[in-house]
N, C-alpha and C positions, 0 to 999 in steps of 0.2 A: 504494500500500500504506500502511495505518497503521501510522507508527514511533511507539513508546512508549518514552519514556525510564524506564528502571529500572535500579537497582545494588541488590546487596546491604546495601550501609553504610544502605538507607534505613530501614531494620525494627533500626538502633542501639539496643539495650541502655541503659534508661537506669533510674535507681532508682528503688525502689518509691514507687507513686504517677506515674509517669510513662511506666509504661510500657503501657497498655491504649489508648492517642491511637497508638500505636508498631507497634500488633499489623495494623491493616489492608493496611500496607505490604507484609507478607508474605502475608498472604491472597488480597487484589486481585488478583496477578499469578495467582496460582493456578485460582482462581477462574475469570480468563479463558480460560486455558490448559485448565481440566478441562472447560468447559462448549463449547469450542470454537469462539468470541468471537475469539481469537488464537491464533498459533501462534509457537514459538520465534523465526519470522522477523521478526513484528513487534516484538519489543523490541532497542532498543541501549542499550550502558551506556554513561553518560555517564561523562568521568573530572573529573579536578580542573582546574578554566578556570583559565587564565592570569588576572595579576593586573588587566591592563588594561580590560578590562571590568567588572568590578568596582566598579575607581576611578573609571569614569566616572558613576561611584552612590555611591558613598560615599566617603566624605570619609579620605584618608588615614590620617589619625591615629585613627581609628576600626577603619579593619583593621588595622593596624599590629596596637592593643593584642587585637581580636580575636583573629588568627592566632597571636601569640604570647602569650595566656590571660593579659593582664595590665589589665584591665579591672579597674575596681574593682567592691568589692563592691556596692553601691548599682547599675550599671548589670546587672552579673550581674542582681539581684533583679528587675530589670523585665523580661529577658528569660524566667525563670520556669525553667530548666535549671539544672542545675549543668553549669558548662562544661568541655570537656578536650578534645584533640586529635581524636578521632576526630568527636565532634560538628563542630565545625571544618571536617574534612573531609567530614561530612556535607554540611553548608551550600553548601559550594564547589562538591561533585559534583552537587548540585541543581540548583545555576546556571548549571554546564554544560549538564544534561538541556534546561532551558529554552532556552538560545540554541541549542543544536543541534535540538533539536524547533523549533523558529524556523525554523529553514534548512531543516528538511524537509516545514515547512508551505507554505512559499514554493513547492515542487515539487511536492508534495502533495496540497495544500490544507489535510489539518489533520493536527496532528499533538497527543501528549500528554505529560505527564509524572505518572507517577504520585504524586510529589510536590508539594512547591511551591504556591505560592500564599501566601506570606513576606508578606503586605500588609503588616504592622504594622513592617517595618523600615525605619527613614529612612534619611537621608542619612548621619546621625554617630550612631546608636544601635539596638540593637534592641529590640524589646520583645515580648512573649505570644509566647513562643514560637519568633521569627521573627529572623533575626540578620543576614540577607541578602535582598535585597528580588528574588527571580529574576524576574520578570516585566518589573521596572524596569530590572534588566540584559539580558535581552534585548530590550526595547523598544526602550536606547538604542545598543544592538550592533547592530540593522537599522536606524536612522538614523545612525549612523556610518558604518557601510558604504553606504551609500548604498542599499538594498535596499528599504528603502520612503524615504514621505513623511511620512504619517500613518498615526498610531495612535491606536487608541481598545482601551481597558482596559474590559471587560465585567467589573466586577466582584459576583457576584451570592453572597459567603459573607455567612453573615447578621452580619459585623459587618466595621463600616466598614474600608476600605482606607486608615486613615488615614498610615501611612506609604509609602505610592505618592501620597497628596495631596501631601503634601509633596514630594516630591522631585520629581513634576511642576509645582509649582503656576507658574510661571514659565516653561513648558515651550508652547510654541504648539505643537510639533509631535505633541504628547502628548495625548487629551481621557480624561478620568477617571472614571468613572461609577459610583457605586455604590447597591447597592438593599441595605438594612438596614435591622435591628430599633432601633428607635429609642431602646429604651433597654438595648440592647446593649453591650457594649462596646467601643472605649474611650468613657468617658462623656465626656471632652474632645475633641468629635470636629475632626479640619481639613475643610478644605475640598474636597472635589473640584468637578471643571467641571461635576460634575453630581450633587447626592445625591437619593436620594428614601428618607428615613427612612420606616417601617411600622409602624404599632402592635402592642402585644401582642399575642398571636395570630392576628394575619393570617392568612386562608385561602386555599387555592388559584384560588378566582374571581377575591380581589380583587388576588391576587400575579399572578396570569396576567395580567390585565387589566391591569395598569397596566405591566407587562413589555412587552405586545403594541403597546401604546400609543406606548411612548418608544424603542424602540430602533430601529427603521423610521425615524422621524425624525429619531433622533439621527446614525444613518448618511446619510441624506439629505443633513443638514446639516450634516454633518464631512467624509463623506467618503473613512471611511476606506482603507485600502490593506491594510491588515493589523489583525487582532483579537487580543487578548488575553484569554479569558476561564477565570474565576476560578468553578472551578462546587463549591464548597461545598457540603456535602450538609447542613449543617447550620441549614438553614431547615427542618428536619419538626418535627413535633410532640414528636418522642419525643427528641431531641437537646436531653443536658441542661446546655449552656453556650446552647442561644438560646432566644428567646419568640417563634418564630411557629408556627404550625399547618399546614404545609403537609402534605403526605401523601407517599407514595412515588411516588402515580399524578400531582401536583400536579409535585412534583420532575425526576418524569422529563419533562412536557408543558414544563416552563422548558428544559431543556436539550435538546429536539427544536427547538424554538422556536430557538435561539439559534442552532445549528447548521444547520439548513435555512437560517434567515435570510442565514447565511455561505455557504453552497452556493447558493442561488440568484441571491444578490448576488455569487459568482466573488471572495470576501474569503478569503484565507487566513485559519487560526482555530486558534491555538495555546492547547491548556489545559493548567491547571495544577488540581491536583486542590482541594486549599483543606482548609478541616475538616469533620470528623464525630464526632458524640460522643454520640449516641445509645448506650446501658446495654447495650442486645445487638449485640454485634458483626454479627449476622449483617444486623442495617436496614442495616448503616454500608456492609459491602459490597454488597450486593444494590441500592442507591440510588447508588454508586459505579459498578459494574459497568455499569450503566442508561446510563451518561455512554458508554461504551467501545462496546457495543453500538450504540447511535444514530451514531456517527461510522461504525460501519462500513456501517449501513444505509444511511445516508443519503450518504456517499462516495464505498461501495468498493460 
């Protein structure tokens, strides 16, 4: 069965100007539920993770001042929120979703979270948005527990994972991979084990094609044991924080690709949902929902 991780706290209230990034969270589920995609049984709610997983991502003195809102201002402003307790607990119940969608990919095979996809948060800092890096924490929560070996991070939101670079970069057991607009944001990009920057507008041929290209062989030659992927809906055209051109039909042919890839190869395949910021809410879910649908097609 596909388990989707979702709470309430994800569709958080936040002030004007911040809150139309915020609206999908409540639709999504809906959406799945009214078109009959899922049912009641496929979601669980994630609650708030223990500290330790966490810390083994970030750097103490950075949750400290997180969980207790005492972050100065200067780092607030990079994260792009105004911060307060409930957000807080947003972040936290997020990163539970992720390691428990983790553990039930394991069994699985894939599992989701309807949030998450935190790329831009490091080891000691957040930034765009992102304050807690869940991918990161559940990667290194199935190598702790001994549950896999290798991991490899499918990261395909159109802008770079540069805070999952980071905090793997020293990481052998970890491989990083990300496909982005190349002059996306962050414009200081790090390094992953593998990037492949895109040009402005990039279209679905040449995004398929060099998709179809690298990640066949990058599992080849890694190996992995378990997948992390980061399915962004904001490589389409009409999504107005990126520059490439991909289409809905484009969108949905990457994440058939990715997901089969992981069913044929018997790779667990845990996603996180990433961004969408396309002007009509209704591209944002409908390109979303496309993600949910294919895992069941192709799974279940």
């Amino acid at each position: 069965m596909l388990k989707i991780a979702y709470h309430p706290i994800y569709k958080h209230p936040l002030p004007e100007g911040h809150r139309f990034p915020m609206l999908k969270y409540e639709l999504l589920p809906k959406q799945l539920l009214h078109e009959g995609t899922c049912t009641e049984e496929n979601f669980f709610m994630p609650q708030m993770l223990d500290s330790k997983p966490i810390l083994a991502v970030h750097t103490p003195t950075y949750y400290k001042e997180l969980t207790e809102l005492t972050l100065d201002q200067k780092a607030v402003r990079k994260i792009g929120f105004p911060l307060s307790q409930e957000l807080i607990d947003r972040e936290i119940i997020i990163a539970d979703g992720t390691v428990k969608a983790s553990e039930y990919a394991l069994k699985h095979r894939v599992s989701m979270n309807i949030a998450g996809g935190t790329h831009h948060a490091y080891t000691d800092r957040g930034e765009a948005f992102c304050l807690l890096n869940d991918q990161a924490i559940g990667a290194r929560y199935l190598l702790q527990k001994g549950l896999v070996k290798k991991v490899l991070i499918v990261d395909l939101d159109v802008h770079q994972g540069n805070g999952t670079a980071e905090i793997f970069e020293n990481d052998k057991d970890v491989y990083t991979f990300s496909m982005h607009g190349a002059s996306n944001y962050p414009f200081k990009k790090e390094q992953s084990d593998l990037d492949i920057p895109l040009e402005n507008g990039t279209r679905d041929n040449e995004y398929l094609k060099i998709l179809k290209e690298t990640l066949p062989n990058l599992i080849e030659t890694q190996k992995p044991d378990f997948i992390y992927y980061l399915c962004g809906v904001d490589i389409l055209a009409s999504d107005k924080l990126g520059k490439l051109s991909c289409s809905i039909e484009g969108c949905k042919e990457r994440d058939r690709f990715v997901l089969q890839t992981c069913k044929d190869l018997s790779i667990p395949v845990m996603c996180s949902m990433g961004g969408g910021y396309s002007p009509d809410i209704k591209i944002i879910i409908e390109a979303h929902s496309n993600t949910f649908r294919l895992a069941q097609d192709i799974f279940f």
